[in-house]
N, C-alpha and C positions, 0 to 999 in steps of 0.2 A: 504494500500500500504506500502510494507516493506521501511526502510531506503535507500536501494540501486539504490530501483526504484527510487523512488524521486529523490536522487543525479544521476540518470543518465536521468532522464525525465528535472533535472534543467539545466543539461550540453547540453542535445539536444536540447531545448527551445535557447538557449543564443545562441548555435550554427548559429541554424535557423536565430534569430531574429540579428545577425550581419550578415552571409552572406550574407543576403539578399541586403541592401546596399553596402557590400564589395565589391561585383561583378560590382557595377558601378566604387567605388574607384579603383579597379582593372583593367577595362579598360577605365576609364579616365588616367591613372597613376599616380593615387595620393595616391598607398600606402601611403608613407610618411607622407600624412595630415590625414589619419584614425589613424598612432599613435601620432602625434600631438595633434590633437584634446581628444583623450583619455587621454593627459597626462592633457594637459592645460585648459580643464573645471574643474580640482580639485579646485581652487579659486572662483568659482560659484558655487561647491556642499558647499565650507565653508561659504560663505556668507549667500547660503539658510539654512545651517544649522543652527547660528547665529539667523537669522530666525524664524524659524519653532522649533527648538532645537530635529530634527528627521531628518536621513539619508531616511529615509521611505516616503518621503512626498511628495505632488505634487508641492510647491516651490523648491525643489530638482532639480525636472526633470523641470521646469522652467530656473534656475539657471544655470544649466547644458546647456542645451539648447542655450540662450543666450550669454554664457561665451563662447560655441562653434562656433558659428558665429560671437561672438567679434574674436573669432579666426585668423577664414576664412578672417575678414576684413581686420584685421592689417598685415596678409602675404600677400594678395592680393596687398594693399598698399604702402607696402615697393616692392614688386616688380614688379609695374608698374611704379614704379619712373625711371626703366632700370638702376639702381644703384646699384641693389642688386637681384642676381638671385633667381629663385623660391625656388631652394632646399635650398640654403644660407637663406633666407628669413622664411622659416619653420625653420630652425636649431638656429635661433635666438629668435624667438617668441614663440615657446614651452618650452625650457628648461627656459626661465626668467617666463613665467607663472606658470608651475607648481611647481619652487622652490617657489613661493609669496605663492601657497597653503600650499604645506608643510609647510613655514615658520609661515603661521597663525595655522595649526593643530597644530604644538611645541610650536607656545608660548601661544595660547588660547583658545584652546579643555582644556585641562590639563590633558591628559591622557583618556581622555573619552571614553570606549571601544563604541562608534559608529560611532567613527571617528577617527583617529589614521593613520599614515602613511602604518602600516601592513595592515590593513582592506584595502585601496585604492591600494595599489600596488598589495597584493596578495591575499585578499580576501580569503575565506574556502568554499570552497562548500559541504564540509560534514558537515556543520552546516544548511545548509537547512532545515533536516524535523524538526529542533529542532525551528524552527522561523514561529512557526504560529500565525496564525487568525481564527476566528469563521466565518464560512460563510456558512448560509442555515442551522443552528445546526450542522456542521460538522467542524473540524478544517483542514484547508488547510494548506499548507507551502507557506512562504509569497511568498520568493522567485522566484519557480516555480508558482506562479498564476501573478507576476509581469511581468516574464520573459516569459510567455505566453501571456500575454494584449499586450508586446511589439513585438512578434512576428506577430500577429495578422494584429497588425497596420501599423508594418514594410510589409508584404505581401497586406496590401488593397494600401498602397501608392505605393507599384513595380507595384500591376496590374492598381490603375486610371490613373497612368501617367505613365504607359511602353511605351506609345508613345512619350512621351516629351522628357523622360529620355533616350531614343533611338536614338535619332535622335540630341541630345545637346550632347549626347557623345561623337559620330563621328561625326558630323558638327553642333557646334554652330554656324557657320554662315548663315547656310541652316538653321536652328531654329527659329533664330532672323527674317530673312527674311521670316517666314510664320505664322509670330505674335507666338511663342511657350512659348517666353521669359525663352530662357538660366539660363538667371542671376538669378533669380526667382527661379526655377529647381535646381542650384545649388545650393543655401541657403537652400532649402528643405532639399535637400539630408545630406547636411552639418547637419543641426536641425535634423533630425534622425538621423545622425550618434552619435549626443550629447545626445541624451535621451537615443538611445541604450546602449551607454558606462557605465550610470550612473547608469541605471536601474542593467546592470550587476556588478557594481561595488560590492556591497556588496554582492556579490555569488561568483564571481570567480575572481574580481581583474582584476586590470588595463592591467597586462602582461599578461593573459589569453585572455580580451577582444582582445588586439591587434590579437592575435592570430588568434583564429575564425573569425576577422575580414576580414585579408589578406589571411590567409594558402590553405583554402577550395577553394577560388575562385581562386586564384590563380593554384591550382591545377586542377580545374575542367575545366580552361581556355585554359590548357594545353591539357585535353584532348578533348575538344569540340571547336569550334569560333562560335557557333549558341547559341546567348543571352539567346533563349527558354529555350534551353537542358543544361545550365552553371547556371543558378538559381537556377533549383531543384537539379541537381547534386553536387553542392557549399554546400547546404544545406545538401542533403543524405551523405557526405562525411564529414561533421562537426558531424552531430549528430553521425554517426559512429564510429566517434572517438572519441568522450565523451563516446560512451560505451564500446569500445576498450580500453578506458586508464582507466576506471572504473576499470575492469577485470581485468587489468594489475595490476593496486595498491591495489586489494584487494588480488591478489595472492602471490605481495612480500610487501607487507606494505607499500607503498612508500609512498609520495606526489598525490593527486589524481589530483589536475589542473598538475602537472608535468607529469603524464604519459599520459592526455590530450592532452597535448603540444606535448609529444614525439610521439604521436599516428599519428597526425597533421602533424609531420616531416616525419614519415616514408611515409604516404600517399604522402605527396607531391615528396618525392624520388620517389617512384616508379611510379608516374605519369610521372618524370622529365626523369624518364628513359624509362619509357614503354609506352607513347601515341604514338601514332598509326602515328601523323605526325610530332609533334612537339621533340616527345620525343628520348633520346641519339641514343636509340639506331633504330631509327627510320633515322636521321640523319644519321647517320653510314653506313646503308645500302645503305641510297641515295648516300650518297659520293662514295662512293661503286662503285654502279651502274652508278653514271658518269663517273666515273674514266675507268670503261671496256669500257663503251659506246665510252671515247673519242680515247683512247686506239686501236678501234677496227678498228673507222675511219680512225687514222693514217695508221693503216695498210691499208687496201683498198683503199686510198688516194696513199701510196705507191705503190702497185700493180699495179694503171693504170697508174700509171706514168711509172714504168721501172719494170717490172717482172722480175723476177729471183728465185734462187734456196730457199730453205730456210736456208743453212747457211749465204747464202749471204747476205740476208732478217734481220737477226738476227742480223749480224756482223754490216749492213749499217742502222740498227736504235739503236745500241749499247742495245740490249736486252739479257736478258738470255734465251737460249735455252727454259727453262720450259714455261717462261711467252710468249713465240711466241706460243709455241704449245696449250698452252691452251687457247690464245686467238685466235689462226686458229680452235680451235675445238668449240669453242662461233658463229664464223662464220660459219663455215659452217653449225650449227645445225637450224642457224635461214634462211639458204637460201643464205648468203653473197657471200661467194666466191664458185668457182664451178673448178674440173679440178686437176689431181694429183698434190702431191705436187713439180715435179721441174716443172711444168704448171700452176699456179695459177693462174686464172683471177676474178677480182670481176665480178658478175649476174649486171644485171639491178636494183636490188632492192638494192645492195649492194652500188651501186654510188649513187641511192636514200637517203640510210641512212647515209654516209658519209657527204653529201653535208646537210642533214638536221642537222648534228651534226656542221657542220663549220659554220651556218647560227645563 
């Protein structure tokens, strides 16, 4: 397998293996603690590195892990006190966490190239096929076989508990009351999202993870509200664009997790604009379409009140000439009004739709 593939099989892997939980963080609405959490288990990767003396290791994703739901605890904490809101309460406990890590990598890594502030913030993922291991007589790339175990794991915990995780999203009270245990459910979720972080850490970096974490699902949310068809499509829309920003940086030299990232923006524009319900111009047209709908009423509301000619019509709802005749011509195509124009009377169906527009 060429270099390329690798680096675009390690960016679809991490893709995967964050959307997968993003899409709960995404409609629980707890963006903000997917990059919390990515920031502020860096003082759990440093202890287990301390540790172990390997970024590589399974005290790592331990440490990681742990530090992640030390996390969840201390925001929860602070804002159940009712003293300090949720998003106040994230915005205080991440950035004092993740400076304690940095501040350990600067004064006691000593420069270590396996741990370093570059490596956790932005990580390389063109250093992928260069980071193997022997497995079966064949050498693999770490990365992508790490960042594949973690997908793997992240897809068997969505499908044992799609049920849990479904039903605590939109009503953990319905949850708690049918023995499902919310709270439980949620630390889960949370402890995956900490291993996913860590595991991607040393491929594509902290600001990458965030990314694939929220972008995909977020976008995919936009075009779907059916949990089924927002999972796989979160996922087919990440890995996409890891091979979308591959192409991109191999064709002008760039940053490759950067043309990831920008790959990731434009998807989510064009979701943001073109879904089908949610999106601008989707919106647009509705506004649109009420606006004549109410428009159309007024007028037929008018009519059976006091008919008349149609300058009069025009002059006594203060309209322009154009916007009467083109809303008399909406009417009468759909059956509304009937009868020349200095005789206009609304049909029967037309005080139907009036009165259904006023109701």
């Amino acid at each position: 397998m060429s270099d390329g593939a690798i680096i675009v099989l390690t960016g679809a892997l991490a893709a995967v293996a964050c959307a997968l939980p993003g899409c709960w963080l995404v409609l629980r609405g707890m963006s903000l603690l997917g990059d919390a959490i990515s920031h502020a288990v860096l003082p759990g990767i440093v202890l287990a590195f301390f540790v172990s003396g390997s970024v590589a290791s399974l005290p790592v994703l331990i440490g990681a892990g742990a530090m992640g739901l030390f996390t969840v605890f201390l925001i929860e904490t602070l804002h159940r006190t009712r003293r300090v809101k949720e998003d106040a309460s994230i915005a205080v406990v991440f950035p004092a966490l993740f400076a304690i890590g940095v501040l350990l990598i600067a004064q006691y890594t000593h420069g270590q190239k396996d741990l370093d502030q570059d490596c956790v913030l932005y990580g390389e993922i063109a250093f992928a096929p260069l980071r193997t291991l022997a497995l079966g007589g064949f050498q693999v790339a770490r990365p992508t076989l790490v960042l594949g175990v973690v997908a793997l794991a992240n897809l068997l915990f969505v499908l044992l508990l799609y049920k849990e995780l479904k039903i605590s999203t939109f009503d953990s009270a319905l949850a708690a009351t049918v023995g499902l245990a919310p709270a439980l459910v949620h630390y889960l979720l949370m402890g995956i999202v900490s291993i996913t972080t860590v595991a991607s850490f040393e491929s594509i970096g902290a600001i990458l993870v965030v990314a694939f974490l929220i972008v995909p699902p977020a976008a995919a949310h936009l075009l779907t509200h059916r949990i089924s068809r927002m999972l796989p499509l979160a996922c087919f829309l990440g890995a996409g664009s890891a091979a979308a920003g591959y192409a991109v940086a191999s064709a002008v030299d760039a940053s490759i997790a950067g043309c990831m990232a920008g790959a990731m923006g434009v998807v989510f524009l064009f979701a943001w604009v073109f879904a089908p319900r949610d999106g601008l111009l989707s919106r647009l047209l509705s506004l649109r379409t009420m606006r004549e709908r109410v428009i159309g009423a007024l007028l037929v509301e008018r009519l059976l009140r006091a008919p008349a000619p149609l300058p009069r019509l025009a002059e006594g709802l203060a309209w322009a000439p154009q916007r009467l005749a083109r809303t008399l011509a909406l009417l009468r195509a759909r059956g509304f009004v009937e009868g020349p124009d200095a005789q206009l009377r609304p049909t029967h169906e037309g005080i139907a739709f009036a009165r259904s527009v006023a109701e």
